[in-house]
Backbone as a printed PyTorch tensor [residue, N CA C, xyz], in Angstrom:
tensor([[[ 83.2550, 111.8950,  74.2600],
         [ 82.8900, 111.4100,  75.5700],
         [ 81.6520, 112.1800,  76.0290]],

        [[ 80.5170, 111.0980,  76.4680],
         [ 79.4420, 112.0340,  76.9400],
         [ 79.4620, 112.5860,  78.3220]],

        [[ 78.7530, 113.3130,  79.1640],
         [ 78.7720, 113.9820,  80.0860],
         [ 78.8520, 113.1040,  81.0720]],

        [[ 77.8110, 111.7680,  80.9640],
         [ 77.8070, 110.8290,  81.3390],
         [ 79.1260, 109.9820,  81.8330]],

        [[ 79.5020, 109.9090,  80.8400],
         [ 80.3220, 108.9670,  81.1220],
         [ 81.8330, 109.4920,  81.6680]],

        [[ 81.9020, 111.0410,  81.4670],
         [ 82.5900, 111.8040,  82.1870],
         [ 82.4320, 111.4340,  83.6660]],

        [[ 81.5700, 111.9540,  83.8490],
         [ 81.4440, 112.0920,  85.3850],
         [ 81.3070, 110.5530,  85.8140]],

        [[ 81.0430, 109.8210,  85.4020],
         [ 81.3280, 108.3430,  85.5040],
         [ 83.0950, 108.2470,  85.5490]],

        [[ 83.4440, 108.4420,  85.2870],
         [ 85.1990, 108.2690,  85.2600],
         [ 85.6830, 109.3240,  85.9350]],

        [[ 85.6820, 110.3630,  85.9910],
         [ 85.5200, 111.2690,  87.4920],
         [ 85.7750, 110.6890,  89.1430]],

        [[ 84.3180, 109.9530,  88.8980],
         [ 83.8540, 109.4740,  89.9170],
         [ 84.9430, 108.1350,  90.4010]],

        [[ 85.2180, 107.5420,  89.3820],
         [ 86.0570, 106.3220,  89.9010],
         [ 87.6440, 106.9130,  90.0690]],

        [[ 87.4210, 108.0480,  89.5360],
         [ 89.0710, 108.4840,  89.7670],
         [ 89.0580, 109.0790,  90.9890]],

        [[ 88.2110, 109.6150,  91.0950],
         [ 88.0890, 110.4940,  93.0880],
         [ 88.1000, 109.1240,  94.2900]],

        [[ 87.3660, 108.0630,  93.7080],
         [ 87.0290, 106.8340,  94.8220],
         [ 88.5540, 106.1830,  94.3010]],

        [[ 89.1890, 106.1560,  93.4370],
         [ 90.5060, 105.8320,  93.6930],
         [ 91.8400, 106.6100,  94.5520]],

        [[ 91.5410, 108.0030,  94.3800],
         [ 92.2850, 109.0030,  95.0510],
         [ 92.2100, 108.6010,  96.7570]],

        [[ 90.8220, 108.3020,  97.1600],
         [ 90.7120, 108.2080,  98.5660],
         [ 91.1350, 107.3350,  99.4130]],

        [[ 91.9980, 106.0180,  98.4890],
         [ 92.7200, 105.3570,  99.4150],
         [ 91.8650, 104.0070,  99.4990]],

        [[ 91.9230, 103.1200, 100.4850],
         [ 91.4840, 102.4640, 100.8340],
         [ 91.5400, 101.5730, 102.3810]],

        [[ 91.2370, 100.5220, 102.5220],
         [ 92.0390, 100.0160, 103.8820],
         [ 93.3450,  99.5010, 103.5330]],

        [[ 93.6160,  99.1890, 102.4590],
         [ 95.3810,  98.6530, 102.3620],
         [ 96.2690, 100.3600, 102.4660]],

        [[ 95.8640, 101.2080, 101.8920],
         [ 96.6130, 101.8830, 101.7840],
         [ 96.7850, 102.4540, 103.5870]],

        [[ 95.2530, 102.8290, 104.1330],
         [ 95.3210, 103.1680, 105.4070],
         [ 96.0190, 102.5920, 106.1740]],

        [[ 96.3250, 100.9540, 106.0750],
         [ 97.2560, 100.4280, 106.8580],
         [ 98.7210, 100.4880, 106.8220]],

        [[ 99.1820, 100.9090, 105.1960],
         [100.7960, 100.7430, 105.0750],
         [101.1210, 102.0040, 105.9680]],

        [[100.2070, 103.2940, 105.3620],
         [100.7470, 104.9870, 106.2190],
         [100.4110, 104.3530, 107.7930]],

        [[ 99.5740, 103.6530, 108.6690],
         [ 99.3930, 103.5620, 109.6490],
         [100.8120, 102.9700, 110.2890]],

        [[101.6720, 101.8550, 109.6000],
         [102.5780, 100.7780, 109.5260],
         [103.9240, 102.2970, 109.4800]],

        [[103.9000, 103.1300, 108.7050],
         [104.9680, 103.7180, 108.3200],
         [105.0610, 104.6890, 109.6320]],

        [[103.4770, 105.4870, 110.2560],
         [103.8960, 106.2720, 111.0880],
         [104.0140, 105.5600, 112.5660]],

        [[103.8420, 104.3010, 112.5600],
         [104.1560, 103.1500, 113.9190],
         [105.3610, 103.1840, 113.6160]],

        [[106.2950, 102.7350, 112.4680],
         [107.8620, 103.3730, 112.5240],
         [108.8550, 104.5300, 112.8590]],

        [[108.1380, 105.7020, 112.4080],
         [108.3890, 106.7170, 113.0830],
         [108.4980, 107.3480, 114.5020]],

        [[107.3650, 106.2260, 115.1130],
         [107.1760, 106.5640, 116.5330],
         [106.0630, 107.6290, 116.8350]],

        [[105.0490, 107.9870, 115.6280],
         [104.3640, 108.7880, 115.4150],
         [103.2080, 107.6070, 116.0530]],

        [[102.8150, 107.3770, 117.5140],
         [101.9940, 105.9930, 117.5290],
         [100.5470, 107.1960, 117.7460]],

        [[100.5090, 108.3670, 117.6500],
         [ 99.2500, 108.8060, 117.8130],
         [ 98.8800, 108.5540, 116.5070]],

        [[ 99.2990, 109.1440, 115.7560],
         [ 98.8160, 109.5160, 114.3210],
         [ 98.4900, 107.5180, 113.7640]],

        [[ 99.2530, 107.2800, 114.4710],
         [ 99.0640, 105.2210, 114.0380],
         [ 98.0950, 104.6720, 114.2210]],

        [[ 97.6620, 105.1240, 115.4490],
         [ 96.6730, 104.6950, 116.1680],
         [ 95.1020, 104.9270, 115.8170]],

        [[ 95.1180, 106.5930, 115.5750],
         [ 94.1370, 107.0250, 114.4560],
         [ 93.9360, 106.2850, 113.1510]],

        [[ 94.8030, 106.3010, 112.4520],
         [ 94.6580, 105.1520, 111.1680],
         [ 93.8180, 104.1510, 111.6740]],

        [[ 94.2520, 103.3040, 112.1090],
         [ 93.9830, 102.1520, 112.7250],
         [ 92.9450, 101.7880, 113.0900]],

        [[ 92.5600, 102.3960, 114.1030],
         [ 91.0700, 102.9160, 114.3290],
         [ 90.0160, 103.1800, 113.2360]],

        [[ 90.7240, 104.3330, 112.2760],
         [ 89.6390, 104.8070, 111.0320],
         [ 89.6040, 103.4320, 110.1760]],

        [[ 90.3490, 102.5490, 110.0200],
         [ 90.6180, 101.1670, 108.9790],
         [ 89.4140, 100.3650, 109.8330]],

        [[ 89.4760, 100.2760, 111.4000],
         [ 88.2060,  99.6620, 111.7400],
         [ 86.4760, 100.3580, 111.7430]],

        [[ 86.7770, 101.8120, 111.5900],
         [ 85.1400, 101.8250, 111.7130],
         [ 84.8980, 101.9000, 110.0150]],

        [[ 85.9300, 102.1520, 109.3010],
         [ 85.4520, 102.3320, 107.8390],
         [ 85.3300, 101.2220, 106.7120]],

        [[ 86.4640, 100.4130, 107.3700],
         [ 87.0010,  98.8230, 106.7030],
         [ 86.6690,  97.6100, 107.4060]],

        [[ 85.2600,  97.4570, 108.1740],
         [ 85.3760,  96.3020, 109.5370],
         [ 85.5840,  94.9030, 108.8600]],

        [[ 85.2550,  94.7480, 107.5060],
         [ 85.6370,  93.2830, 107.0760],
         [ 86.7860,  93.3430, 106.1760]],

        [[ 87.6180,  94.4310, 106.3780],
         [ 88.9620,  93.9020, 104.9720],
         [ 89.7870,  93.4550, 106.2120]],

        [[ 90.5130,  92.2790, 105.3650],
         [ 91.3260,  91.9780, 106.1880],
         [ 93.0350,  93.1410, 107.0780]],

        [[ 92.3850,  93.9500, 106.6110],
         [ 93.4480,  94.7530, 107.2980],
         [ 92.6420,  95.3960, 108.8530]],

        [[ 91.4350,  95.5300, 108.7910],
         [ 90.7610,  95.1000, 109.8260],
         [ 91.5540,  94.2090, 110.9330]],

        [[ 91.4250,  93.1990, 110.8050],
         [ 92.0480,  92.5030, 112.4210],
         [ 93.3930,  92.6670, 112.4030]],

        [[ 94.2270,  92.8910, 111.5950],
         [ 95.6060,  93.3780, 111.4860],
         [ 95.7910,  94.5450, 112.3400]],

        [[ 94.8050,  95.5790, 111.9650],
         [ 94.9320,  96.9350, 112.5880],
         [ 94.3310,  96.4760, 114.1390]],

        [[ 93.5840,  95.5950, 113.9210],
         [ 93.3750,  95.1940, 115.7060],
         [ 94.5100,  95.1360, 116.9230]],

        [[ 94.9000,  94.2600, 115.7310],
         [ 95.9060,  93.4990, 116.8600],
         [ 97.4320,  94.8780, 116.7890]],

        [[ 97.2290,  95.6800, 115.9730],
         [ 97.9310,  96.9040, 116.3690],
         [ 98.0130,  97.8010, 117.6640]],

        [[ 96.5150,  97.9340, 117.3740],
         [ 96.0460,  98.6020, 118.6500],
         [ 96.2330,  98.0960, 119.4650]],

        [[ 96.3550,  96.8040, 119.7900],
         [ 96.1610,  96.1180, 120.8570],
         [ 97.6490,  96.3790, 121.4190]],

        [[ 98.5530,  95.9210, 120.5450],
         [ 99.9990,  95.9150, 121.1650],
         [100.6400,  97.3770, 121.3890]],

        [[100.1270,  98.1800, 120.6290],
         [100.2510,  99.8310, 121.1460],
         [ 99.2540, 100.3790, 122.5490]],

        [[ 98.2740,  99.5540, 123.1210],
         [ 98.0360, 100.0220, 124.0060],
         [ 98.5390,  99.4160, 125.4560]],

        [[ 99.2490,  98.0630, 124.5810],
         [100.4760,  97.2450, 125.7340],
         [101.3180,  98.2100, 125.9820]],

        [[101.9540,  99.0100, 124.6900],
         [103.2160,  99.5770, 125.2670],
         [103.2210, 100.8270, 126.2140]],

        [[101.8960, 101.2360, 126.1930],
         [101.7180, 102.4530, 127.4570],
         [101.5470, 102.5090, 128.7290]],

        [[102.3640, 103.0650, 129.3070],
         [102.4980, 103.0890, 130.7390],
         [101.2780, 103.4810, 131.2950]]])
């Protein structure tokens, strides 16, 4: 294996490690179960400024939206 192509496969293994917007949304989904709605809400948020066209995008919208219904 050349050096090259090392760090070429490296590289796709680190940009796989980091997740994505599906994954950001299931942990966002898991800590909205918990009742953890800060930490949810953050997700959510980060899925829109980082993910604005995956469809987990307007999903996480309409999250926010109904978590900022439920506050007094």
């Amino acid at each position: 294996m050349t050096k090259t192509t090392a760090a070429v496969l490296l590289a796709v293994l680190l940009a796989a490690c980091g997740g994505g917007a599906g994954e950001l949304y299931e942990t966002a989904q898991f800590e909205e179960l918990q009742h953890n709605t800060k930490h949810a809400r953050e997700l959510y948020q980060e899925i829109l400024r980082k993910y604005p066209d995956a469809p987990e995008a307007a999903k996480a919208k309409e999250h926010l939206v109904a978590l900022d219904a439920q506050q007094p």
